[in-house]
N, C-alpha and C positions, 0 to 999 in steps of 0.2 A: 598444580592441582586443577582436574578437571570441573568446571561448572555444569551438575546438572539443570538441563531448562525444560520446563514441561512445554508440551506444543502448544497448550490454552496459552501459557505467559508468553510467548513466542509472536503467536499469531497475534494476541491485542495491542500488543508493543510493533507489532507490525503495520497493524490498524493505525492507531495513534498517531506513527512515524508519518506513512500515506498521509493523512492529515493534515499535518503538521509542511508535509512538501507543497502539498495542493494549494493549502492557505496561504504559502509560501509567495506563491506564484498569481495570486489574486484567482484563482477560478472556482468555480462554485464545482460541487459533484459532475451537473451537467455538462462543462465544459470542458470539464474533465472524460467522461464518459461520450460523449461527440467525439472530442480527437483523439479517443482510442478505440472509435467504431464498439463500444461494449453499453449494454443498457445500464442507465443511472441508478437503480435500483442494487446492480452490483458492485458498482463503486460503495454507495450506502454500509452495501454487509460486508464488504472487506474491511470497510474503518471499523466497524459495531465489533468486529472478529465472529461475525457470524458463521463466516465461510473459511475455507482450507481454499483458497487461489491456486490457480495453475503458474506454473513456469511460464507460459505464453503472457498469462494475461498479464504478470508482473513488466515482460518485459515492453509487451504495448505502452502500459501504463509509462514506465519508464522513458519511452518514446517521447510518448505526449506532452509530459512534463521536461523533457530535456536535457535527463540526468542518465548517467552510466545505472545499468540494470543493479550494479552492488552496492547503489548511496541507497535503495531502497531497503534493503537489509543492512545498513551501516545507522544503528542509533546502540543507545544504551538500557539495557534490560532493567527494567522496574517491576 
């Protein structure tokens, strides 16, 4: 059986996850957003799920933080 997921539950559980790696790894949004050359302010609205994120920016992001581009869409939907 297929699970429906709407994009809003997607993306906040997406937000969260980001979160959840960052805080992980001790860095604040800024140092987060420094070592993926992106302003802090977009780190900010991808966690809030303000924004719909690019493929690029995930995988900078992914860069920065040290992880495979697919642990960043590897959490569990709430």
């Amino acid at each position: 059986m297929k699970m429906e997921i709407s994009e809003e539950t997607f993306i906040t559980n997406l937000g969260t996850h980001l979160r959840q790696l960052r805080e992980s790894k001790n860095l604040s949004q800024q140092d987060l957003a420094n070592d993926c050359s992106i302003p802090k302010v977009q780190i900010g609205r991808i966690e809030r799920a303000e924004i719909n994120t690019t493929v690029r920016t995930l995988v900078k992001i992914a860069n920065a933080l040290q992880i495979e581009p697919k642990e960043l869409l590897n959490f569990q939907m709430k």
